[in-house]
Backbone bond lengths (Angstrom), bond angles and torsions (degrees), N, CA, C in turn:
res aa  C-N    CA-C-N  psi(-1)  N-CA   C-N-CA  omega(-1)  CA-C   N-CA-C  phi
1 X - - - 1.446 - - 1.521 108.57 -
2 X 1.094 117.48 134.81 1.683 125.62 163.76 1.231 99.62 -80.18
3 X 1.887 83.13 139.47 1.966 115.93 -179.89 1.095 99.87 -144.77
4 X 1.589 102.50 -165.28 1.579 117.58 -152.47 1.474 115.68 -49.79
5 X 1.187 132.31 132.82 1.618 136.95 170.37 1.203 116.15 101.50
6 X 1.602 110.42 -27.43 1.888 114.84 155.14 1.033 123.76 -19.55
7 X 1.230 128.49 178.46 1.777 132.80 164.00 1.601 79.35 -116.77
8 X 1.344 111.76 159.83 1.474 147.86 -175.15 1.629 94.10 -98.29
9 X 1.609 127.05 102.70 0.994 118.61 -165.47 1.686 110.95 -64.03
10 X 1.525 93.24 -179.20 1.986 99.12 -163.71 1.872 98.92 -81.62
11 X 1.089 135.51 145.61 1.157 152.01 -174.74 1.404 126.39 -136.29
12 X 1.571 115.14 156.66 1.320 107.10 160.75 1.707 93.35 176.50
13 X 1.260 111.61 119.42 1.088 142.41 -142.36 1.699 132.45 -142.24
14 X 0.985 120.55 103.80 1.945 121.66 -168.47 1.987 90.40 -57.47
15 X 1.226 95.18 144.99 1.631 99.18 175.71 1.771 88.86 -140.14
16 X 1.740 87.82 155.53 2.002 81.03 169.61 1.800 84.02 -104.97
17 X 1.454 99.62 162.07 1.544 123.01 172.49 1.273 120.03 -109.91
18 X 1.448 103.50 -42.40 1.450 118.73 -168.55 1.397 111.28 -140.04
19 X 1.390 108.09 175.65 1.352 122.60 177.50 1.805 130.25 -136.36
20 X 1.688 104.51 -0.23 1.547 111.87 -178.13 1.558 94.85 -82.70
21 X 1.158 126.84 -38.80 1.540 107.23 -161.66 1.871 111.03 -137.38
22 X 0.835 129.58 128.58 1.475 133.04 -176.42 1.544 111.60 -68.99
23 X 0.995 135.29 13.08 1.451 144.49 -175.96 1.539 93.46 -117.91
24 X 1.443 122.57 -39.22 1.673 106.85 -173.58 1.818 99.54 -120.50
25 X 1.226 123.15 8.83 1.415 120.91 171.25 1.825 121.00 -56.86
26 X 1.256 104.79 -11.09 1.491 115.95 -156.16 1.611 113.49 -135.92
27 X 1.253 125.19 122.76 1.054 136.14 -157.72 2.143 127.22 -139.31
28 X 0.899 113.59 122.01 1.581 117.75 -162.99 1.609 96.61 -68.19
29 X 1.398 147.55 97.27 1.407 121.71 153.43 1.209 120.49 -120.98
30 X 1.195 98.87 159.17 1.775 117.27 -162.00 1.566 110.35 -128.50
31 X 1.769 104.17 -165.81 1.441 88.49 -174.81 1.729 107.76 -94.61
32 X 1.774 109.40 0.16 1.494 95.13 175.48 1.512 113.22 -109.49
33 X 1.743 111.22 25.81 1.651 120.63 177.99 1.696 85.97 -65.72
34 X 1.072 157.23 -63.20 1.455 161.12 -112.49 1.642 108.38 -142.47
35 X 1.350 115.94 19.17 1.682 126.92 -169.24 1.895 99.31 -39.89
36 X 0.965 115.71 163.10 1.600 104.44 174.22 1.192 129.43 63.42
37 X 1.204 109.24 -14.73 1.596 113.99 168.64 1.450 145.29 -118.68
38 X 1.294 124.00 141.11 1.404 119.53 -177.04 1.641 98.27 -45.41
39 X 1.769 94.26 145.94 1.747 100.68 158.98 0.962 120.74 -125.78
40 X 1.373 149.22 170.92 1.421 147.08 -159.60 1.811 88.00 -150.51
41 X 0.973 111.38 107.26 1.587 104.15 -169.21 1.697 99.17 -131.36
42 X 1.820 103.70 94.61 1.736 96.77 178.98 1.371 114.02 -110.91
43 X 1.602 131.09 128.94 0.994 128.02 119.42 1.399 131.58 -5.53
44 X 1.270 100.94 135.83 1.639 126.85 158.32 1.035 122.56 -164.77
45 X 1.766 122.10 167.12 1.659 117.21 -155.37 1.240 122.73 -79.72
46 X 1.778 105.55 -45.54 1.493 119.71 159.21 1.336 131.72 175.30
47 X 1.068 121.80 177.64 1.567 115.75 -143.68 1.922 100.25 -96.23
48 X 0.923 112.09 151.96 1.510 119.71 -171.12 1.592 106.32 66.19
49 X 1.634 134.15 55.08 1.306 140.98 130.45 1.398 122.97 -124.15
50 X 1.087 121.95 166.49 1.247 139.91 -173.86 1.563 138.92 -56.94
51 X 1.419 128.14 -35.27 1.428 141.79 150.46 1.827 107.36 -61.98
52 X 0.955 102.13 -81.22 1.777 104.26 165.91 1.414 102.22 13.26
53 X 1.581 100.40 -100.36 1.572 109.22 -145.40 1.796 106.76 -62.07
54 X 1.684 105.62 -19.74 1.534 74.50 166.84 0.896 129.36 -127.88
55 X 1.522 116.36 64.16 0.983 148.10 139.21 1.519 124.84 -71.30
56 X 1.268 88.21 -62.66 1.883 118.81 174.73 1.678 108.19 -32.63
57 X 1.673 82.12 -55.00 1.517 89.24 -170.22 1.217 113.43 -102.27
58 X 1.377 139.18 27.74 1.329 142.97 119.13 1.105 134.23 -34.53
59 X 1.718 105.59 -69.39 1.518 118.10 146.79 1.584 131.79 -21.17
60 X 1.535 100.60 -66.23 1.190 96.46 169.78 1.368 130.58 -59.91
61 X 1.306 130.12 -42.38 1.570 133.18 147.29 1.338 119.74 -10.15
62 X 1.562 105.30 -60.92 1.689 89.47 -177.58 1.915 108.59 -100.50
63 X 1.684 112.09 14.00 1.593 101.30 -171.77 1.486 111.78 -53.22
64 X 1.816 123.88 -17.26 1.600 104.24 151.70 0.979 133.69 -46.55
65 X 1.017 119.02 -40.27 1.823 124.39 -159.85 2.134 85.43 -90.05
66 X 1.098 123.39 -40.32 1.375 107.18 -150.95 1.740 80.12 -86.29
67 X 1.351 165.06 -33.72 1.303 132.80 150.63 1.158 126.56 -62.34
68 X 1.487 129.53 -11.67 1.111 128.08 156.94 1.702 113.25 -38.39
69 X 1.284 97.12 -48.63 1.523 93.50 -168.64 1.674 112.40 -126.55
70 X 1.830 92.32 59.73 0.784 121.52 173.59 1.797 142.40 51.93
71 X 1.365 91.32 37.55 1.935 106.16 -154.09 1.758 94.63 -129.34
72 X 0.868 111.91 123.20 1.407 124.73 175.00 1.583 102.49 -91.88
73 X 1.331 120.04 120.12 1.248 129.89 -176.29 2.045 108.57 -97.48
74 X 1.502 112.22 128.71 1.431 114.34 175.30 1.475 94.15 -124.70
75 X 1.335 102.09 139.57 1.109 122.40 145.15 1.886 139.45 -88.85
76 X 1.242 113.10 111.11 1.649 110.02 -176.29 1.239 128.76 -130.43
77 X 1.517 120.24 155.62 1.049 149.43 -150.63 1.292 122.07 -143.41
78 X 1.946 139.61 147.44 0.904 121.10 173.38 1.574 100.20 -80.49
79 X 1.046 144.93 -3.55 1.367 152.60 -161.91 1.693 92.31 -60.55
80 X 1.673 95.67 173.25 1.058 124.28 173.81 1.492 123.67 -74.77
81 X 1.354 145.68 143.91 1.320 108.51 169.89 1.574 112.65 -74.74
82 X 1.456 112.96 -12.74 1.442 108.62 179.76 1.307 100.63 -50.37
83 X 1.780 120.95 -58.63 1.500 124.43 -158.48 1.689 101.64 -57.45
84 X 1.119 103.90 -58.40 1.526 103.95 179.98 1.574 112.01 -43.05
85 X 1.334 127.80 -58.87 1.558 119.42 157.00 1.601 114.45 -8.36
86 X 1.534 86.35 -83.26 1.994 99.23 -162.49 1.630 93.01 -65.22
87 X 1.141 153.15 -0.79 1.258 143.30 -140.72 2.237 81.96 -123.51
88 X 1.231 94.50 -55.73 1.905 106.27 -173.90 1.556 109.78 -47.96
89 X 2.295 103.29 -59.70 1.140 100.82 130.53 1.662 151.50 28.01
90 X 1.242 111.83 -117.90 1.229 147.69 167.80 1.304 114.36 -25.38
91 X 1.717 118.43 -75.89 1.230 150.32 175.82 1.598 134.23 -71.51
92 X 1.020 112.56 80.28 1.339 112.07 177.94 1.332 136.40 -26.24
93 X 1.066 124.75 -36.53 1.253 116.31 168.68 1.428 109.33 -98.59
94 X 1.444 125.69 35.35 1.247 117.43 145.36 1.569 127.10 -135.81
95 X 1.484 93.85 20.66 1.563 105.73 -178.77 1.869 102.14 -58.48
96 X 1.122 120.89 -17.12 1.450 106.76 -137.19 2.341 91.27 -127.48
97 X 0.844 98.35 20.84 1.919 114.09 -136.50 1.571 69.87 -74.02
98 X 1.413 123.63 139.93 1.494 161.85 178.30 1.946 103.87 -64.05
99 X 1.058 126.16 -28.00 1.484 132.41 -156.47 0.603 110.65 -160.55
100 X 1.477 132.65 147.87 1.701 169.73 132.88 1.344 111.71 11.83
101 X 1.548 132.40 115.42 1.423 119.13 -177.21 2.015 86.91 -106.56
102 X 1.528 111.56 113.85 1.544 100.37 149.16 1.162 143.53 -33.38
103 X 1.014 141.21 159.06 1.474 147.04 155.46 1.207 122.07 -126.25
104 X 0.802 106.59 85.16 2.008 125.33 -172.06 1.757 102.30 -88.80
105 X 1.410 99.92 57.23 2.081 97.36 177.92 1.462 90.39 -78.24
106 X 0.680 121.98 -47.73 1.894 108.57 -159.74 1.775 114.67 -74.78
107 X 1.967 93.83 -9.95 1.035 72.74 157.48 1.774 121.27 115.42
108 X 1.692 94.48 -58.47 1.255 116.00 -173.05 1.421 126.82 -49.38
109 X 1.678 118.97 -44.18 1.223 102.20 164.99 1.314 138.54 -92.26
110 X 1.533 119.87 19.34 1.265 116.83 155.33 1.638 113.50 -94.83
111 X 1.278 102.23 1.75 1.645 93.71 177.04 1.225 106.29 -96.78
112 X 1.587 118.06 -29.95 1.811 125.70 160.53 1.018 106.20 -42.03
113 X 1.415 146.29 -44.87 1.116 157.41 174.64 0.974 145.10 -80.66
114 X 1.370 118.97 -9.13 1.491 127.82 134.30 1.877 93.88 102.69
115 X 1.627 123.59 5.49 0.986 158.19 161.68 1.662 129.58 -70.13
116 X 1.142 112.82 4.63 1.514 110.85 -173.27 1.679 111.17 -133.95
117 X 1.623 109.05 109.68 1.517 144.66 -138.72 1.594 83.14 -67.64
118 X 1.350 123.71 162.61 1.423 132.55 159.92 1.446 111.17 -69.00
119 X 1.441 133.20 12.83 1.624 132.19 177.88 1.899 101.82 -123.80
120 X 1.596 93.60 10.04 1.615 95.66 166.94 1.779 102.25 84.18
121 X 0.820 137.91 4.56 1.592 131.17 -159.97 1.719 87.10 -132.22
122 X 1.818 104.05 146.76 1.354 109.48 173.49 1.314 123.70 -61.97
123 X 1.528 141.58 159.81 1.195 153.11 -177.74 2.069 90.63 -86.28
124 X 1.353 83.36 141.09 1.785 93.08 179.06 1.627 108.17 -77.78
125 X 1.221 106.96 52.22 1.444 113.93 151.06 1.399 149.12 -73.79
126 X 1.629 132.19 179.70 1.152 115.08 -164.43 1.630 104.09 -165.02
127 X 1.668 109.38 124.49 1.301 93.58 -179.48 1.435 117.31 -139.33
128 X 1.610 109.11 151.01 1.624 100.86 -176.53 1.567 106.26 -104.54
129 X 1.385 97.11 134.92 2.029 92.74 175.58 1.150 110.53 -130.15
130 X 1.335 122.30 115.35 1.325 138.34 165.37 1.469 115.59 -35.61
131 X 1.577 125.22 148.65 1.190 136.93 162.17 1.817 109.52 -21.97
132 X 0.888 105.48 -34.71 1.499 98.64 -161.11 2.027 98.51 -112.50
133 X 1.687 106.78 16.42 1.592 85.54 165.11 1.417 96.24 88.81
134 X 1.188 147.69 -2.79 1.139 141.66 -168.69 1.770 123.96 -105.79
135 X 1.430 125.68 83.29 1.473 126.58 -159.19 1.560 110.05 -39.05
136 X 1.195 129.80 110.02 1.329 117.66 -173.25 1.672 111.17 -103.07
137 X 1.304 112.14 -22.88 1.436 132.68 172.07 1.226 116.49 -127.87
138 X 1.759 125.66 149.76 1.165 136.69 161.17 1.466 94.73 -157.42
139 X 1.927 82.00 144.93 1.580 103.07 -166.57 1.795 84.33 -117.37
140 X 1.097 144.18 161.46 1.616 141.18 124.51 1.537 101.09 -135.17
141 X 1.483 106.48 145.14 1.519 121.80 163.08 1.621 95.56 -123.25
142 X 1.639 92.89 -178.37 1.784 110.49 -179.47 1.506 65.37 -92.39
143 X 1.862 63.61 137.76 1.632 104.33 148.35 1.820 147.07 -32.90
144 X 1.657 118.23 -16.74 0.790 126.92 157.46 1.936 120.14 -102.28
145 X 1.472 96.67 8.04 1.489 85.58 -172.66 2.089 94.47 -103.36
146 X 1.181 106.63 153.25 1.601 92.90 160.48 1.487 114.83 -113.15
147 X 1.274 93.83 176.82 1.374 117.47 -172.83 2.009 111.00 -51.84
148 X 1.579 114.81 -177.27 1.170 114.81 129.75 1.121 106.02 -148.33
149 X 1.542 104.13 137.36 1.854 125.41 -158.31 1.837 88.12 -87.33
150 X 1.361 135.90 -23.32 1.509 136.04 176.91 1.430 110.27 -64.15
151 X 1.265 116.54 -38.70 1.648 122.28 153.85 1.646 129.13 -66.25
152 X 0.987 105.59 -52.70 1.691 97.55 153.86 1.254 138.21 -45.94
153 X 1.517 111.72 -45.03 1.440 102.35 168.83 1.670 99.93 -93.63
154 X 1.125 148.34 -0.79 1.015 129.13 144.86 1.653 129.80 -62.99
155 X 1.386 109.90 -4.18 1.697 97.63 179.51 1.844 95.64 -119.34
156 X 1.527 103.19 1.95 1.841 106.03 154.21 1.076 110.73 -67.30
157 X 1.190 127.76 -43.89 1.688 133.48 -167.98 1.487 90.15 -64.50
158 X 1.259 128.92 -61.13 1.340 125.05 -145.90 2.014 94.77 -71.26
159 X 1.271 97.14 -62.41 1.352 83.71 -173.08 1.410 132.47 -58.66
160 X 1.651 103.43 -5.12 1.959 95.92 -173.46 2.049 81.13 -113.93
161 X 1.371 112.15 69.46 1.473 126.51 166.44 1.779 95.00 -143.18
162 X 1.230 108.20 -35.78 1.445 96.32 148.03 1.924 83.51 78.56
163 X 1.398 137.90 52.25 1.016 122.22 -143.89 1.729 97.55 176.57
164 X 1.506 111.20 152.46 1.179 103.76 -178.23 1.700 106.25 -86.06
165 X 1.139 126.52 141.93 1.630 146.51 -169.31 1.443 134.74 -138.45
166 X 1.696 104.97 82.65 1.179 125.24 -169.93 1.678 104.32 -36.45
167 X 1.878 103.11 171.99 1.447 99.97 166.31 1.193 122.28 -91.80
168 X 1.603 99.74 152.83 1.590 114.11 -178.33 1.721 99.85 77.71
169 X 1.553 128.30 11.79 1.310 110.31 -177.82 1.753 104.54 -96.53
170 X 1.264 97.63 150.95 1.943 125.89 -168.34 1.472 95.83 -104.26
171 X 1.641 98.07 160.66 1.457 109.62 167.17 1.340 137.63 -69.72
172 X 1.270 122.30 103.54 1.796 125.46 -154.43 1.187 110.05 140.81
173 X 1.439 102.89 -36.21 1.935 108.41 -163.48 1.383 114.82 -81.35
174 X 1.195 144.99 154.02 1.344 173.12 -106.82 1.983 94.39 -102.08
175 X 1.300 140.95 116.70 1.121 119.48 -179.90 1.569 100.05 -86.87
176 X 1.254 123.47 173.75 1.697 128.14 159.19 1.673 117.42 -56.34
177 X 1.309 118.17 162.64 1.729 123.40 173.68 1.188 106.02 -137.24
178 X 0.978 124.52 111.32 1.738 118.94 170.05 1.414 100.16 -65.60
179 X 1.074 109.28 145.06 1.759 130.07 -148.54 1.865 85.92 -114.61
């Protein structure tokens, strides 16, 4: 698996966006759709089960705060973007979802990533990439546990302070000084 100091391998990938109209539901992104910006790029196993969506929609909860401070949040899947459609669709709390769901069918960037389970479906991982492509965080749990998206953008804060950052410290609080 790729970790910290990696490059975020090269991509380009169908994502769904939307769901009112089938002419704009579907979208090309890559790694220079978002040039300049933090990414928040998570994994999940697959679309129509139960941990997933609230997860998904955790994320979406805080996707203010995570462009606030400048991080474009994706959500991915080996799924289809069709499935993801009928799946966004389907599910209420993701009719309305803030960001881009990937479609990783072929595969490639969870296998770039050292991320793709022996049953073919992504590992419930999670990664942060700096402006410049550079993995600065990774989260993975098993597959039945989920995430928390309040910790993610809490260890964004810490790292774009660029600064040493005790544990358990929040945005506001006192950074470390090497003495």
């Amino acid at each position: 698996m790729l970790s910290i100091g990696e490059k975020f391998p090269k991509f380009k990938v169908k994502a769904t966006v939307g769901i009112e109209n089938l002419d704009s539901a579907f979208a090309d992104i890559d790694n220079d759709t978002y040039k300049g910006k933090w990414l928040l790029v998570f994994f999940y196993p697959k679309d129509f089960t139960f941990v997933c969506p609230t997860e998904i929609k955790g994320f979406g909860d805080l996707n203010q705060q995570f462009l606030d401070r400048d991080c474009q949040v994706l959500a991915a899947s080996t799924d289809s973007e069709f499935v993801h459609l009928a799946w966004r669709k389907d599910h209420k709390d993701l009719r309305d979802l803030p960001f881009p769901m990937l479609a990783d069918i072929k595969k490639d960037l969870t296998s770039a990533l050292g991320i793709l389970s022996e049953d073919g479906v992504a590992q419930r991982a999670t990664f942060l990439v700096d402006p410049d492509g550079i993995i600065r965080f990774v989260y993975v749990t098993d597959g039945s546990v989920g995430r928390n998206p309040q910790e993610v953008l809490r260890v964004l804060d810490a790292l774009q302070t660029d600064e040493l950052c005790p544990c358990n410290w929040n945005q506001g609080e006192s950074t470390l000084k090497v003495a």
